[in-house]
C-alpha positions in Angstrom: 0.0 0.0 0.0 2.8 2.3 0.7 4.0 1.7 -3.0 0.7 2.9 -4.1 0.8 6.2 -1.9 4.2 7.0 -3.4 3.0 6.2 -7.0 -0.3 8.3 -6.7 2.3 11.6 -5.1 4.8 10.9 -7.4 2.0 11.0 -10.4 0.4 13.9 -9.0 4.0 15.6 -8.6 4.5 15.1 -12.5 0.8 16.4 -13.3 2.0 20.3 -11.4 5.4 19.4 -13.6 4.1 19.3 -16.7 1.0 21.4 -16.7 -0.1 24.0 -19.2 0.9 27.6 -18.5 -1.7 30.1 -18.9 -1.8 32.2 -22.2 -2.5 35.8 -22.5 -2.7 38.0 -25.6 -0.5 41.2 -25.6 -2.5 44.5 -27.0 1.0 46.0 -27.4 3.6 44.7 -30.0 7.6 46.4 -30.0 7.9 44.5 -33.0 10.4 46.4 -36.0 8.5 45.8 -39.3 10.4 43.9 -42.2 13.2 41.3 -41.4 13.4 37.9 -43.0 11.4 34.7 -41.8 13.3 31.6 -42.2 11.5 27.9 -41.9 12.5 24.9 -42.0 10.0 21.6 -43.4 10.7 18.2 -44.7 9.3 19.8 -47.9 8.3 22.6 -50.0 4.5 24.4 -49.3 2.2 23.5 -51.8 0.3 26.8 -51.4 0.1 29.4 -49.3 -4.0 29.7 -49.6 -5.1 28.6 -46.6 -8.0 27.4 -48.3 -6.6 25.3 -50.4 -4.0 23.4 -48.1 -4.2 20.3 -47.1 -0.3 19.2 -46.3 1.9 19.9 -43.2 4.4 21.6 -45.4 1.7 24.2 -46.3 -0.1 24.5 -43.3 2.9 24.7 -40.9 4.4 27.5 -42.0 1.0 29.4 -42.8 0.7 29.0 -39.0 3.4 31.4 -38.5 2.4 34.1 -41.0 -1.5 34.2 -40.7 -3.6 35.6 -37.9 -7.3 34.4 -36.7 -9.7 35.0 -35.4 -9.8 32.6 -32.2 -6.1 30.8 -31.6 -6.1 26.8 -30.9 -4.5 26.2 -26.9 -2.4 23.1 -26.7 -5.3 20.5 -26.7 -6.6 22.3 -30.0 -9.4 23.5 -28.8 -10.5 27.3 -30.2 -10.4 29.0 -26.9 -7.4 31.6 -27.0 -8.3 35.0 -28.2 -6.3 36.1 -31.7 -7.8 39.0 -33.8 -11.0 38.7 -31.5 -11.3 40.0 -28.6 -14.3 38.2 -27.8 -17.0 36.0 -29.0 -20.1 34.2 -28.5 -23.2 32.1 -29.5 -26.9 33.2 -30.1 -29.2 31.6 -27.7 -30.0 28.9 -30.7 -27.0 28.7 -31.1 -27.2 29.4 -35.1 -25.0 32.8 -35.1 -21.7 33.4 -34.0 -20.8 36.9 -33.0 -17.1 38.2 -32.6 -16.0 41.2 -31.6 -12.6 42.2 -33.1 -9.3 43.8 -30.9 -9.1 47.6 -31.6 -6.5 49.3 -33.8 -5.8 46.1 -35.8 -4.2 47.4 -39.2 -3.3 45.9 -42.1 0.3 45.7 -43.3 -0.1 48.7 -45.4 -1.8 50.9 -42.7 -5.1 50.5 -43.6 -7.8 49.4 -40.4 -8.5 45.7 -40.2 -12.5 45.6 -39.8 -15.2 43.2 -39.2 -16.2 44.1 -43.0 -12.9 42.3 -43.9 -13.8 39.2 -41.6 -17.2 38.7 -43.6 -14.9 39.2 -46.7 -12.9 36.4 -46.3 -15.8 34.0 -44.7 -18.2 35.0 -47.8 -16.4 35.8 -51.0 -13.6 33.6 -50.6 -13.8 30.2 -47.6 -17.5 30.1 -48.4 -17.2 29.4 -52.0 -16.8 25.8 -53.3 -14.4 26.7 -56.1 -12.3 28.8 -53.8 -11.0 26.2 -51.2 -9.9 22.4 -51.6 
């Protein structure tokens, strides 16, 4: 029985080892535009359309350079903010509303908006022809 005991603390010791550490999302970047991004993959992207990939070697590094709207945590479960800031369900459950960070811009300046969300789900994910 003793065994057991220093199994189970032991096990439980390991569990607080390994755990997850919380995530938080930082409103303020110090980044310095430009730069180069290196990456290294078993093999060459297929596409860089989201949309349209289906392989590890396009979809890893398309991880690095895209932003969404709700980030995966390390079960891969959607429940760490990204571009939205929040989000939630009609009572039915049938509509899905997000509200987007403030001050999001686009790589040129211009304002990211929730027009430019819609964009994306409609004119292009939406479509059959569009995606794989």
């Amino acid at each position: 029985m003793k065994k057991l005991s220093v199994l189970l603390v032991v096990l439980i010791a390991a569990g607080f080892l390994f755990a997850a550490t919380e995530y938080h999302v930082e409103e303020t970047w110090n980044g310095k535009p430009g730069g180069t991004f290196y990456y290294w993959g078993l093999g060459d992207p297929k596409t860089f359309n989201y949309d349209w990939a289906q392989e590890t070697s396009s979809t890893d590094p398309l991880g690095f350079t895209l932003a969404t709207l709700i980030e995966s945590d390390e079960g891969g479960m959607p429940t760490l903010p990204g571009l939205a800031k929040k989000w939630w369900f009609s009572e039915d459950g049938l509509t899905f509303f997000v509200q987007i960070r403030e001050g999001l811009q686009w790589s040129d300046g211009e304002p990211f908006t929730i027009d430019d969300v819609y964009w994306t789900f409609v004119d292009v994910s939406f479509i059959p022809e569009n995606t794989a």
